[in-house]
SENU-168919 format. One record per residue: residue in three letters; x, y, z of N, C-alpha, C in turn. Coordinates in steps of 0.02 Angstrom, whole numbers, plus 50000, padded with zeros to 5 digits. Example, Ala and Ser with C-alpha at 12.3 -4.5 7.8 and 13.67 -1.06 7.14 Angstrom:
2
 resn  n.xx  n.yy  n.zz ca.xx ca.yy ca.zz  c.xx  c.yy  c.zz
  ALA 50660 49716 50390 50615 49775 50390 50660 49835 50390
  SER 50642 49888 50354 50684 49947 50357 50645 50002 50394
This chain:
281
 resn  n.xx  n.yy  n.zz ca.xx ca.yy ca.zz  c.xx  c.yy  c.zz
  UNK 55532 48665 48180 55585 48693 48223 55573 48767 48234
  UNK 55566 48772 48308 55563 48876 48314 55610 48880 48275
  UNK 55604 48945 48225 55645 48986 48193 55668 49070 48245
  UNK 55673 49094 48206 55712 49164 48236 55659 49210 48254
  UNK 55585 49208 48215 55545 49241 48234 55485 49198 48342
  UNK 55509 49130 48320 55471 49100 48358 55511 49107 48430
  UNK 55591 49115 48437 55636 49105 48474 55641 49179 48505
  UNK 55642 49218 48475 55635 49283 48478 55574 49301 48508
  UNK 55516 49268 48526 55463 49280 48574 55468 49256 48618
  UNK 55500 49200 48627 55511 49169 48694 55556 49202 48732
  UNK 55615 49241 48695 55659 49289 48746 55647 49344 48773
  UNK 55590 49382 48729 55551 49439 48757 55510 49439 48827
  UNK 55487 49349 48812 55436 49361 48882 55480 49349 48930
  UNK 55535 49305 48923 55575 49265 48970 55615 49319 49000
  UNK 55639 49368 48955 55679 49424 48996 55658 49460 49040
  UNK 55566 49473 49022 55517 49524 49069 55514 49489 49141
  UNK 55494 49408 49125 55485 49353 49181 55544 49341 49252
  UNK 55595 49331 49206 55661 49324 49246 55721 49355 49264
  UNK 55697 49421 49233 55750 49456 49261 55737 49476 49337
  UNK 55809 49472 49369 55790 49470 49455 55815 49432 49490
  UNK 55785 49354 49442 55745 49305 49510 55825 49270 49529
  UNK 55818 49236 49558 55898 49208 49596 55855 49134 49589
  UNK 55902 49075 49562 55919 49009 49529 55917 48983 49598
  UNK 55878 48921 49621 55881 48875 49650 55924 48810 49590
  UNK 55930 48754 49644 55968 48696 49600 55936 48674 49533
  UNK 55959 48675 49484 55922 48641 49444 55923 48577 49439
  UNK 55861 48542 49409 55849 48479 49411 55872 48451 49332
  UNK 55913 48415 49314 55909 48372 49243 55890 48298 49217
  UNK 55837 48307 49208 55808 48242 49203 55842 48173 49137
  UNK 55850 48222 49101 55901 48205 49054 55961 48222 49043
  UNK 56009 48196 49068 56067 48208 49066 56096 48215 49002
  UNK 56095 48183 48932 56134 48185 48868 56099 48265 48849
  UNK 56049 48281 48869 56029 48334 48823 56090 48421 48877
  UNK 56117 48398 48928 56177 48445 48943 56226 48422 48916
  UNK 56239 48470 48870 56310 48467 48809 56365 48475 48865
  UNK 56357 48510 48907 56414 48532 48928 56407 48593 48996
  UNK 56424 48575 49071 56482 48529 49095 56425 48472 49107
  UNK 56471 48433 49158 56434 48393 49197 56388 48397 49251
  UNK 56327 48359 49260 56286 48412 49298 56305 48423 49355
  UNK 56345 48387 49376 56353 48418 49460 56387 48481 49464
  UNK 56442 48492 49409 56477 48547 49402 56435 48599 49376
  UNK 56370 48587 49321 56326 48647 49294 56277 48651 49374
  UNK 56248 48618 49413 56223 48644 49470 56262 48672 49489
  UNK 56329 48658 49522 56347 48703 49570 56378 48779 49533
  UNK 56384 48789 49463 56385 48854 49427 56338 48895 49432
  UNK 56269 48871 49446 56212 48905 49422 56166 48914 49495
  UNK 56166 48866 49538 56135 48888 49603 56165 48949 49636
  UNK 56102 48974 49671 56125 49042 49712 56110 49101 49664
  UNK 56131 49089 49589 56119 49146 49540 56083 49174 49523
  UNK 56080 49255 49514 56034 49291 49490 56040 49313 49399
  UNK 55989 49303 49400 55962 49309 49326 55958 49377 49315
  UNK 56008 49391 49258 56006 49508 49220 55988 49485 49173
  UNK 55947 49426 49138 55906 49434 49070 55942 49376 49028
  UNK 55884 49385 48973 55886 49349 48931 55911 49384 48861
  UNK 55970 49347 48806 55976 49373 48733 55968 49306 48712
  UNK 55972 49327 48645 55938 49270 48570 56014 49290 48518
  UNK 56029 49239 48492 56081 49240 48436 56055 49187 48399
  UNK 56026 49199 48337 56013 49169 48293 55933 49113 48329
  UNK 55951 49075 48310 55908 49016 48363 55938 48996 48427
  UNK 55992 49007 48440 56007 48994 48535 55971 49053 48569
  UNK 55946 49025 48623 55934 49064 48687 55994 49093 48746
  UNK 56010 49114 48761 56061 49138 48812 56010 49167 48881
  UNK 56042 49125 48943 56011 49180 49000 56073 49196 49035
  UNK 56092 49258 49049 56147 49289 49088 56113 49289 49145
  UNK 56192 49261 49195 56172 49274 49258 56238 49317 49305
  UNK 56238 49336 49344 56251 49393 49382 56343 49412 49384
  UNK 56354 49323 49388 56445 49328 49409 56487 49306 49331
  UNK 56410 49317 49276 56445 49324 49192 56457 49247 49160
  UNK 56414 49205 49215 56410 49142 49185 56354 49141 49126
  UNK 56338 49119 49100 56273 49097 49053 56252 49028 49029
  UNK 56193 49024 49039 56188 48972 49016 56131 48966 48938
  UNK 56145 48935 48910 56136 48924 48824 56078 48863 48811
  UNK 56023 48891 48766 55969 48845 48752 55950 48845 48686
  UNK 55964 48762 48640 55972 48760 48562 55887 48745 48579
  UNK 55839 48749 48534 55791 48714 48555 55767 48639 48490
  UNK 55790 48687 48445 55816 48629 48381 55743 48608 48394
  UNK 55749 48538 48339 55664 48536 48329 55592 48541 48374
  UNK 55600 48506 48430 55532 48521 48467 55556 48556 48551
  UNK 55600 48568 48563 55621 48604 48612 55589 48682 48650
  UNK 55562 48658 48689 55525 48738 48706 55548 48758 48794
  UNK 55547 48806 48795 55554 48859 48873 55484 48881 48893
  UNK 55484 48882 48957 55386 48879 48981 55401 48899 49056
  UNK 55383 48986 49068 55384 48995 49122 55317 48975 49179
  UNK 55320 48945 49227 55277 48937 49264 55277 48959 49337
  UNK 55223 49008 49333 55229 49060 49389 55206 49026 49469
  UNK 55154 48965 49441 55146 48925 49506 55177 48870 49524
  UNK 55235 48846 49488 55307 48837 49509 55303 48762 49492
  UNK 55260 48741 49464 55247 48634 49439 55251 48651 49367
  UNK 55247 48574 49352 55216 48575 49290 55204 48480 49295
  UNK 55158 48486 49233 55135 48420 49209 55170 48394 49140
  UNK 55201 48422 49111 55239 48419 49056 55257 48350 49055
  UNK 55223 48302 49013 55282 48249 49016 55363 48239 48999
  UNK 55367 48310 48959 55416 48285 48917 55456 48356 48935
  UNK 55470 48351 48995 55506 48414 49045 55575 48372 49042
  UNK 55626 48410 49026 55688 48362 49010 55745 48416 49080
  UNK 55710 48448 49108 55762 48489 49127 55726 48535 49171
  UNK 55717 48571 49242 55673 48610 49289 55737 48646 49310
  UNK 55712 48719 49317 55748 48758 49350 55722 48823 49395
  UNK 55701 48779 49454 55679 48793 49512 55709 48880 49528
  UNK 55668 48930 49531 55671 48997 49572 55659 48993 49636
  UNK 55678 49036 49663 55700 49060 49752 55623 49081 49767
  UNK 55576 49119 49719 55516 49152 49731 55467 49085 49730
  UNK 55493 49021 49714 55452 48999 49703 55403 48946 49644
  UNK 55432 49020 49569 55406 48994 49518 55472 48939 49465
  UNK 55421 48913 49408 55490 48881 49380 55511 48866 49310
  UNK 55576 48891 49281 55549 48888 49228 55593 48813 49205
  UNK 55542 48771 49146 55543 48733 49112 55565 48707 49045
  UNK 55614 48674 49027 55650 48642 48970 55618 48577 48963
  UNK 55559 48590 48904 55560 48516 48879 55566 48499 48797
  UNK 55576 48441 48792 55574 48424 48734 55557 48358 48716
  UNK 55491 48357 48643 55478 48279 48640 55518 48247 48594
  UNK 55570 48261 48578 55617 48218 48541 55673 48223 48546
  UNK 55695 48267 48600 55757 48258 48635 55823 48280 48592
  UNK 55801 48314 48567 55864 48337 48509 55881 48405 48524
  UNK 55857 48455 48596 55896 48523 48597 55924 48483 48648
  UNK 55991 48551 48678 56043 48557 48710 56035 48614 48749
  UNK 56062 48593 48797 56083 48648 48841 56153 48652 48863
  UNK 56199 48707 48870 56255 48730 48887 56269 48766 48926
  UNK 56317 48739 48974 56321 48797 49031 56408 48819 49023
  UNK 56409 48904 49035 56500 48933 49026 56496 48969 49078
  UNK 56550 48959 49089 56592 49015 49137 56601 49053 49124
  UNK 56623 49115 49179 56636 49177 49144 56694 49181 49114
  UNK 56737 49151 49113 56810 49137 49076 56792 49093 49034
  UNK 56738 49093 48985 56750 49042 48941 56692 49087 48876
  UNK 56719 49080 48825 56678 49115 48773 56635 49074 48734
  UNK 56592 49122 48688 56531 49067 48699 56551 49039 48617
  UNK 56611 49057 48588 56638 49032 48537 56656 48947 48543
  UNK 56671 48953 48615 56659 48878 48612 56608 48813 48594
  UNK 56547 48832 48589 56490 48816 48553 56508 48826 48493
  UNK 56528 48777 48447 56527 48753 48366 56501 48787 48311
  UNK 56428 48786 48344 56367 48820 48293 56348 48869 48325
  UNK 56346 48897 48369 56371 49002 48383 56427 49014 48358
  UNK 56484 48994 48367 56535 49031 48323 56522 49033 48262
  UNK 56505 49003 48227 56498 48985 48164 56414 49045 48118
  UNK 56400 49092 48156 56334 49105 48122 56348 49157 48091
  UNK 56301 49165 48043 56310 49211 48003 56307 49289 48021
  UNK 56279 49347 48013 56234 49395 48026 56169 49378 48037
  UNK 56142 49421 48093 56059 49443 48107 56038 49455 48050
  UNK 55967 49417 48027 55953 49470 47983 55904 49533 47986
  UNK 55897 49544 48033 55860 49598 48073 55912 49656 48084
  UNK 55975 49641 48081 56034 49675 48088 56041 49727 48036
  UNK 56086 49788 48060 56105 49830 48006 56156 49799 47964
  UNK 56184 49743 47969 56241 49687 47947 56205 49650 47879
  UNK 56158 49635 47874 56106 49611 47826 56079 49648 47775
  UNK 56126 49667 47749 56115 49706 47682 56125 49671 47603
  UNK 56084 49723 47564 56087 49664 47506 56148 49655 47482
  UNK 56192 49719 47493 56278 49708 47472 56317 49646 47498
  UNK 56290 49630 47562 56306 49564 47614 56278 49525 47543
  UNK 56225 49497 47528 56191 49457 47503 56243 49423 47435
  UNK 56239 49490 47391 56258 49467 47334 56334 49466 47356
  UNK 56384 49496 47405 56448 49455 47407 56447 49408 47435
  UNK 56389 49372 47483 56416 49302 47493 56391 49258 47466
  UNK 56351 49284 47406 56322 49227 47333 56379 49199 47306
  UNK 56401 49250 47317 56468 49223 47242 56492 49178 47221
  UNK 56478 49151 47183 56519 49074 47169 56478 49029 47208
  UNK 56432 49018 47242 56387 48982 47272 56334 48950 47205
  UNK 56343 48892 47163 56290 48867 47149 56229 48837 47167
  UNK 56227 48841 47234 56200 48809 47273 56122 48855 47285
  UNK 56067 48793 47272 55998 48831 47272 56002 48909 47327
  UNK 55973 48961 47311 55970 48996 47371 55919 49011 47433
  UNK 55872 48942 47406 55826 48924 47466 55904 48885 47515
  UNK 55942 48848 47498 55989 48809 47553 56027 48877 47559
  UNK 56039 48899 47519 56098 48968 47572 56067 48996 47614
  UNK 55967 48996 47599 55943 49030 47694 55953 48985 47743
  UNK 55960 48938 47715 55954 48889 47786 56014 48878 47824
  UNK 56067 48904 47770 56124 48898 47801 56156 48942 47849
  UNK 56151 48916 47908 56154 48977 47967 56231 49006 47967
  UNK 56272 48978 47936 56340 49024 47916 56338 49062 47881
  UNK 56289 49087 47837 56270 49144 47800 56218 49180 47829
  UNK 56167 49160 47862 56103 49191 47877 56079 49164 47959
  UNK 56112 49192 48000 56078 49183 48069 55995 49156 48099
  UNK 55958 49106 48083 55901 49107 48113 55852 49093 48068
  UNK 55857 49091 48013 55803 49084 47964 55781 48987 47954
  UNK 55735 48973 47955 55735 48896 47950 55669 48904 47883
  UNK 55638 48835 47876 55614 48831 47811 55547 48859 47800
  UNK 55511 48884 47871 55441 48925 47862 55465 48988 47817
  UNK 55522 49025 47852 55541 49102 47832 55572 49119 47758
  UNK 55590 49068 47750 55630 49055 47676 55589 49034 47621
  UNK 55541 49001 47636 55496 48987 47597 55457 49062 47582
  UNK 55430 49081 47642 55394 49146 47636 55447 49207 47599
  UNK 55499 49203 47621 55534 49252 47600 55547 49258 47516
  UNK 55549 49219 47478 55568 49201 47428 55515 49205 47390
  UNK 55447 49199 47405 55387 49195 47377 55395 49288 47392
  UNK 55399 49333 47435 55391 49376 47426 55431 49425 47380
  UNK 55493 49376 47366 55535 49419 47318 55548 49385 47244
  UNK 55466 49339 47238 55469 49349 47183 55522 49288 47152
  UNK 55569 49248 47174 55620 49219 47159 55602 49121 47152
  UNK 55602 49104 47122 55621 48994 47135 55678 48978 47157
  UNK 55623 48954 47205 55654 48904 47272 55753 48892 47246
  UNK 55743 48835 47189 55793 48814 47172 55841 48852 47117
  UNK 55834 48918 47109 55898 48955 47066 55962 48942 47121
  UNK 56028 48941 47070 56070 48950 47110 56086 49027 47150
  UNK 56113 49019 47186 56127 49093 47234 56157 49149 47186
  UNK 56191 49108 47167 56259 49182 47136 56204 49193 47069
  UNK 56154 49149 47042 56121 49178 46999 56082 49260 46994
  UNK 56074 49279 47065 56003 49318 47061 56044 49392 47043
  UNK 56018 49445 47011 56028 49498 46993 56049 49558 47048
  UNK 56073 49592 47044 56071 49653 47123 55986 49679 47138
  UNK 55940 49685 47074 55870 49689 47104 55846 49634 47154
  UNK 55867 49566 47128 55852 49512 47154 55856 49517 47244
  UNK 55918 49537 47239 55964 49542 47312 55928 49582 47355
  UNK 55910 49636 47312 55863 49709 47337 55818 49675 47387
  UNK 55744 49635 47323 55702 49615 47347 55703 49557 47407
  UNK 55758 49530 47385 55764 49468 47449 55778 49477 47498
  UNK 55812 49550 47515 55850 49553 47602 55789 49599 47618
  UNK 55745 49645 47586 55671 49663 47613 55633 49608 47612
  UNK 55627 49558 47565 55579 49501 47577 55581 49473 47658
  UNK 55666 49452 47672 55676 49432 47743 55654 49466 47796
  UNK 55658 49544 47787 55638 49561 47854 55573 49572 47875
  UNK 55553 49572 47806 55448 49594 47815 55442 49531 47837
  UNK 55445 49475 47806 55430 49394 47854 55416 49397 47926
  UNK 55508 49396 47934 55518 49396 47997 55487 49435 48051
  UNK 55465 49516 48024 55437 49557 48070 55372 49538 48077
  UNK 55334 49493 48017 55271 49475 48030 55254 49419 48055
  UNK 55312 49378 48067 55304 49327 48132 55327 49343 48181
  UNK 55368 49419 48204 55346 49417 48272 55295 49448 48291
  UNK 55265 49506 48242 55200 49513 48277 55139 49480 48295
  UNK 55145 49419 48247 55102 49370 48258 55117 49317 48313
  UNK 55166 49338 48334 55186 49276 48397 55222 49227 48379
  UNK 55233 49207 48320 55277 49157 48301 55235 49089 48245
  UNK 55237 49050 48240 55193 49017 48186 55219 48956 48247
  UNK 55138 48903 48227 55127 48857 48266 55107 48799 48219
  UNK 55126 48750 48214 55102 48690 48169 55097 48625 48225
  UNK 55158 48604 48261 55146 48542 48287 55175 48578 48372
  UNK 55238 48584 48382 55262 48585 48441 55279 48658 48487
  UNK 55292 48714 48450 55296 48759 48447 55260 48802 48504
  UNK 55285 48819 48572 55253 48853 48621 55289 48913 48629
  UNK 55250 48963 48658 55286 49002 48657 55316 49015 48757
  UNK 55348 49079 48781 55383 49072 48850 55314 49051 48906
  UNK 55247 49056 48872 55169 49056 48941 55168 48998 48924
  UNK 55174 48952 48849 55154 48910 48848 55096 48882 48800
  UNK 55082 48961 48754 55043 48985 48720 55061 48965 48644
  UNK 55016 48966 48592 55041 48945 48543 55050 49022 48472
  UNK 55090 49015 48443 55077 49079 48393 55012 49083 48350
  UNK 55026 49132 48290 54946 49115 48261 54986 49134 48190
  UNK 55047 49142 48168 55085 49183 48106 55038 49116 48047
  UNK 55025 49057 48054 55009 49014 48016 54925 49012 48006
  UNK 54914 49063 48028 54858 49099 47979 54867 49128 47926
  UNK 54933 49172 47934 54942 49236 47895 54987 49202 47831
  UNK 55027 49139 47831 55066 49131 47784 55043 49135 47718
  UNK 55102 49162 47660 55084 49162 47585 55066 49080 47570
  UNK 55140 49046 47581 55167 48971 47538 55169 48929 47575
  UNK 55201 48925 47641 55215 48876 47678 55161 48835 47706
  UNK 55176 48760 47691 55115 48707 47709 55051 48734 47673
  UNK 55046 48773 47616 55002 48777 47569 54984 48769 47501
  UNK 55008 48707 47510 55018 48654 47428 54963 48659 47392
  UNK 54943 48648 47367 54864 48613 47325 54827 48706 47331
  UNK 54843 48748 47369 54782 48804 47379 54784 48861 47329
  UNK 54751 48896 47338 54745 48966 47287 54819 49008 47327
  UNK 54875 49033 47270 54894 49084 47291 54866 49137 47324
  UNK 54910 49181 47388 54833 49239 47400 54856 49305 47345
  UNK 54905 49299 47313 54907 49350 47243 54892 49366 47190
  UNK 54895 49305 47166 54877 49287 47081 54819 49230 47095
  UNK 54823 49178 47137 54771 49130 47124 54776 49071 47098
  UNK 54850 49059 47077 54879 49018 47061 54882 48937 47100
  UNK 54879 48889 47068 54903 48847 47131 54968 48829 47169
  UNK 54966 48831 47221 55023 48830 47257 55062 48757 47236
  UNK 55129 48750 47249 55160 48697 47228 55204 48664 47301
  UNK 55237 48604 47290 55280 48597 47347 55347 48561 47283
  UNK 55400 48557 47311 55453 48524 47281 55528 48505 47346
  UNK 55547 48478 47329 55624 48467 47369 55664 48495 47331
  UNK 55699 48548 47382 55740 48564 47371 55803 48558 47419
  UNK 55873 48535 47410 55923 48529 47475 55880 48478 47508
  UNK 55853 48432 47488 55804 48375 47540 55767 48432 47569
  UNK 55754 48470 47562 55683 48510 47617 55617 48518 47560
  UNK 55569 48509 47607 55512 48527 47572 55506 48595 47551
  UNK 55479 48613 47502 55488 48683 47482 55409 48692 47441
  UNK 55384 48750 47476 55329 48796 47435 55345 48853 47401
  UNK 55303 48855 47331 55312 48896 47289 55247 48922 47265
  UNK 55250 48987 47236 55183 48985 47174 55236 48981 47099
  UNK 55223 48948 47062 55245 48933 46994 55220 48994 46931
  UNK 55170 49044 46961 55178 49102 46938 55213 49159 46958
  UNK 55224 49172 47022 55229 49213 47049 55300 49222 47065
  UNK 55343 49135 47065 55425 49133 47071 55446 49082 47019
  UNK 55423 49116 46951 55433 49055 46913 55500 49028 46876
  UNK 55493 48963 46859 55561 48930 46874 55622 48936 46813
  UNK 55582 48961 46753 55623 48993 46685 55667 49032 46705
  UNK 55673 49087 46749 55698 49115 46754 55777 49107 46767
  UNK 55775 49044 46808 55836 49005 46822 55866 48979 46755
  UNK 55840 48984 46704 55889 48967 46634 55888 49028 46600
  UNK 55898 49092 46626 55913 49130 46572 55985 49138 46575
């Protein structure tokens, strides 16, 4: 699933791309994957419109358009945005076209059909979406501090690999970043939250943002579905410590890397480097 670093590249190019262009009709090939309105009512919202850019909240996409409508893109597991400047595509698995006035077009597909798209009015807030109201802080944000951290541990027994994932605490993070993050601060996967110390906290809300900043300079990490707004793939899954690196040499100690479930997610560790005693002191 794009995470916050992978989603976050697609809005950079998409904002450079489309800001300007004025919305021909869009096409929906799949109708269940528009949450909301109906399409004849989301065409006639969105034709004629000009595009002032693209923002990112957590993992949704947002593109604003001119008269303060917006429309909203989850991309959830294989869901990607793909501008195409010579205005086709071959995509089989194009769930959604949204034809420009210049010509070019940009593209919603997905091979498992599990993102959404949302279209609001300008009288309508985007609180109405379930899981945007509901998110935590950026953690790229000045809001993401370790004081944030350790007060919303509290009383949380709950592993604090699942409190990253939990986007009511932590905006955007999915299981590449959490994995990495956690290996960088030193911590196992499975301690409970309210366990970790205020150093702990220290190291973990810097662990998050060095990650994150090093998947976006890397473009985002690419394993199976993962494109970025050209269509391009990232390369961050060169650079990873832990993630999808079971059986290998730590690149710190040398250790072998481990995998375990944790919260049902797969989880990488080094067993030296975040070792698991620590959770019984």
């Amino acid at each position: 699933m794009p995470e916050l670093p992978e989603v976050e590249v697609i809005r950079r190019y998409l904002d450079e791309k489309l800001r300007g262009r004025v919305m021909e009709t869009p096409v929906i090939r799949r109708e269940n994957q528009l949450a909301r309105p109906d399409v004849k009512s989301f065409q006639a919202m969105t034709a004629g419109r000009v595009i002032c850019g693209m923002q990112r909240r957590g993992k949704y996409l947002k593109m604003l358009l001119d008269d303060g409508s917006r429309i909203l893109f989850h991309l959830r597991m294989t869901g990607s945005l793909v501008y195409e400047p010579a205005g086709r595509t071959s995509d089989p698995y194009a769930r959604a076209l949204f034809p420009l006035r210049d010509g070019s077009l940009l593209v919603f597909a997905d091979v498992r059909t599990f993102g959404r798209i949302y279209g609001l009015r300008p009288d309508e807030s985007d609180k109405v979406i379930k899981g945007l109201a509901e998110l935590g802080p950026e953690p790229l944000s000045p809001d993401f501090t370790p004081a944030y951290l350790a007060k919303a541990c509290q009383n949380h027994h709950q592993p604090i690999k699942s409190f990253l994932l939990d986007q009511r605490r932590v905006a955007g993070i999915g299981n590449i970043y959490a994995d990495e993050s956690l290996f960088l601060a030193g911590i196992y996967p499975a301690r409970p939250a309210m366990s970790l110390t205020g150093e702990e906290y220290q190291r973990l809300q810097a662990a998050v943002q060095q990650v994150l900043r090093e998947g976006l300079r890397d473009g985002g990490t690419t394993f199976r579905n993962y494109r970025n707004g050209e269509g391009g793939q990232g390369h961050h899954q060169e650079h990873l410590y832990v993630y999808h690196r079971e059986g290998q040499p730590c690149r710190r100690c040398g250790t072998r890397l481990e995998k375990i479930t944790v919260g049902g997610r797969g989880t990488h560790f080094c067993p030296h480097c975040q070792p698991a005693a620590v959770s019984e002191s």
